[in-house]
matplotlib code that plots the C-alpha trace (Angstrom):
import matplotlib.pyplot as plt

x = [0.0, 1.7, 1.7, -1.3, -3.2, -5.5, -8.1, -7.6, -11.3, -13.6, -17.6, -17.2, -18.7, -16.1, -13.8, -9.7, -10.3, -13.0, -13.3, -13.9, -14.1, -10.9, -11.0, -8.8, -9.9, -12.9, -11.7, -11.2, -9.3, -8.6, -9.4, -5.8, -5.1, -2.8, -1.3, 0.5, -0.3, 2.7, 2.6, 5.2, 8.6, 8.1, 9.6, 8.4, 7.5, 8.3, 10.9, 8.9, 8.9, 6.9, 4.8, 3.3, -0.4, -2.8, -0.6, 0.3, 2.8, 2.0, 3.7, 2.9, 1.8, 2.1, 4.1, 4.3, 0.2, -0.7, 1.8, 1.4, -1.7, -3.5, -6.9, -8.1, -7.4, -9.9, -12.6, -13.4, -14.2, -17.3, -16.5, -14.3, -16.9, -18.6, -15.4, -12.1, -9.1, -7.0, -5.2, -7.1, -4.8, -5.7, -3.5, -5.3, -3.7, -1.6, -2.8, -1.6, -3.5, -4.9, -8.3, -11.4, -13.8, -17.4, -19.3, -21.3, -20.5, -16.6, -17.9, -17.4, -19.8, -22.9, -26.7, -29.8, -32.6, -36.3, -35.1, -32.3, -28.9, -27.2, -23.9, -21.0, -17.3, -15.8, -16.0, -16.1, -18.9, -21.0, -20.3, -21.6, -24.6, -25.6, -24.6, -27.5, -30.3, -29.7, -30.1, -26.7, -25.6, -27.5, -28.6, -26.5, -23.4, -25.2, -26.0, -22.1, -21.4, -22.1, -21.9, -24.7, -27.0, -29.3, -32.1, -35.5, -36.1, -33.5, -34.6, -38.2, -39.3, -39.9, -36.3, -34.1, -33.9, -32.9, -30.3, -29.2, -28.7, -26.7, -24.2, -23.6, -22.7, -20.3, -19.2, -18.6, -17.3, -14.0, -12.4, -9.8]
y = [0.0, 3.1, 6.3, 8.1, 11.7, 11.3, 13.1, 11.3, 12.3, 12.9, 12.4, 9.4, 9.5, 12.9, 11.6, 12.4, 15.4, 18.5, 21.5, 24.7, 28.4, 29.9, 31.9, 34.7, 35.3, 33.1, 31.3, 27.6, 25.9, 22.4, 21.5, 19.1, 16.0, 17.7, 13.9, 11.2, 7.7, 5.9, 1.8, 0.0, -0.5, 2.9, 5.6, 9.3, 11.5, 14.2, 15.6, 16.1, 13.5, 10.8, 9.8, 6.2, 6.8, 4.1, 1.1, 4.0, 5.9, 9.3, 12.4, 16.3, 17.2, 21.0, 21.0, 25.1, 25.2, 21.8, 19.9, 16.6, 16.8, 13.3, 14.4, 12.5, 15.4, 18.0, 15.2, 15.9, 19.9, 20.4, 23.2, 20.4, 17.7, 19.3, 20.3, 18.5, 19.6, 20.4, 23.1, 25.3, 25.6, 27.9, 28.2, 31.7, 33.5, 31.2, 30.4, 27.3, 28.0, 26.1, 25.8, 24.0, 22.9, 23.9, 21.9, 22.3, 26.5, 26.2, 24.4, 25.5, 23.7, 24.4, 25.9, 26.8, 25.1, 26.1, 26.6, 23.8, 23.9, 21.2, 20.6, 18.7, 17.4, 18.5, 18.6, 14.5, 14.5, 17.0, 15.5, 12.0, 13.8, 15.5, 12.2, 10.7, 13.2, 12.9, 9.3, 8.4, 6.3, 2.6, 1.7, -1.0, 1.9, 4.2, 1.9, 1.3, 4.9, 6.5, 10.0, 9.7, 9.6, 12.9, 14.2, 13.1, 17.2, 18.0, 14.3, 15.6, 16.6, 20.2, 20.5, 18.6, 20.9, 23.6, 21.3, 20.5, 24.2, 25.4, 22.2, 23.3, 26.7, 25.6, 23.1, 25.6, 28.3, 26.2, 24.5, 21.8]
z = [0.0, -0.8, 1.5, 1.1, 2.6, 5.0, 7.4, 10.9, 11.8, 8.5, 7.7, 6.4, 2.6, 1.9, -0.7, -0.8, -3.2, -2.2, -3.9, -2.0, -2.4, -1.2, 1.6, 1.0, -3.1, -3.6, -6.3, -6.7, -4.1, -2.9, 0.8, 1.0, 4.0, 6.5, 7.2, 5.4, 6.3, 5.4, 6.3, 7.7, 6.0, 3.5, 3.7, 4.6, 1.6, 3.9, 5.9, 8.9, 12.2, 11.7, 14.8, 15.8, 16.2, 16.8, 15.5, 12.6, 11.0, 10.3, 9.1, 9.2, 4.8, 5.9, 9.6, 9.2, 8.7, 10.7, 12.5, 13.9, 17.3, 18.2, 16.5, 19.6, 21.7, 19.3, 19.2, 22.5, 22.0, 20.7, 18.0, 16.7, 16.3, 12.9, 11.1, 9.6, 9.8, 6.6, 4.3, 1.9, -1.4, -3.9, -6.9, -7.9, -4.9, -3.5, -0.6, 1.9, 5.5, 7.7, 7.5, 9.8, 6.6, 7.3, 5.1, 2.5, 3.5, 1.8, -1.3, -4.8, -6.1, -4.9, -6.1, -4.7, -6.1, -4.8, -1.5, -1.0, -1.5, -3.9, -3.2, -4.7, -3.3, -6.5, -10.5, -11.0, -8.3, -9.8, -13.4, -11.9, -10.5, -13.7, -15.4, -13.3, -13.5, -17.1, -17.1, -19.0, -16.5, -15.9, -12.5, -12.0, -12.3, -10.2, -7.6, -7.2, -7.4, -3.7, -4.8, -7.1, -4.3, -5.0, -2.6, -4.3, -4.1, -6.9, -8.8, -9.5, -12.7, -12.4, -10.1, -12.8, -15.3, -13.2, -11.4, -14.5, -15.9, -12.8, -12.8, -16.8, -15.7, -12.6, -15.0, -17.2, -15.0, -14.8, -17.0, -16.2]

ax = plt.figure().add_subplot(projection="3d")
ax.plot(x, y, z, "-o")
ax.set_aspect("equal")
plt.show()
């Protein structure tokens, strides 16, 4: 297994990528791991101490921004509980901060529809959720794929067009 980013305490379903809107421009930006997981018997991508935690390695991605703190400890304070730790990256400006994600507030890709916000992880997430309302992908994919789980609200008829509209114009709105 090779070393990879990780989010020590995360919901659950929020993928290794997530797009948000930076904080200092409000441009694009990527919400990044602040830790390596690196198993046993490879070596540290960084140059930064690497730390046994929980039968683990781990190593500081940004130790300026967010070093190395048993995400044990910030479990236990309340504030903490609804937010994830992580960087906010934004090549516009340039940022690399720290940054407590406050989800789905930070993300990019978002639209109100009738009264409810839609939101997506990033591009490929709100590609495979236009991909669905459009009915391009079988049920047997879509099944398999958990981010194309909609709310019924933005799946009936008189919601999908709209939905579909605003993810053309976010889609469109940046191009990779």
């Amino acid at each position: 297994m090779p070393v990879q980013a990780f989010f020590p305490t995360h919901p659950p379903a929020m993928p290794a990528h997530v797009s948000l809107v930076c904080p200092q421009c409000t441009h694009l930006a990527s919400f990044e791991a602040p830790y390596w997981l690196i198993p046993q018997g490879e070596p540290a991508p960084g140059s930064g101490p690497v730390v046994q935690w929980k039968e683990r390695l781990v190593q500081a991605r940004f130790p300026g921004q967010v070093p190395w703190d048993d995400p044990c400890n910030a479990a236990c304070q309340p504030s903490a509980r609804s937010k994830t730790l992580g960087v906010a990256v934004c090549s516009a400006c340039g940022l690399v901060r720290r940054h407590l994600l406050d989800w789905p507030n930070d993300a990019f890709f978002k639209c109100d529809i009738q009264g409810r916000t839609l939101w997506a992880w990033n591009r490929s997430h709100l590609q495979s959720i236009r991909d669905s309302l459009q009915g391009i992908r079988d049920s047997r994919e879509q099944a398999e794929n958990r981010h194309a789980k909609i709310p019924r609200h933005f799946q009936i008829s008189k919601h999908r067009d709209q939905v579909l509209e605003a993810a053309a114009r976010l889609l469109e709105s940046i191009r990779v």
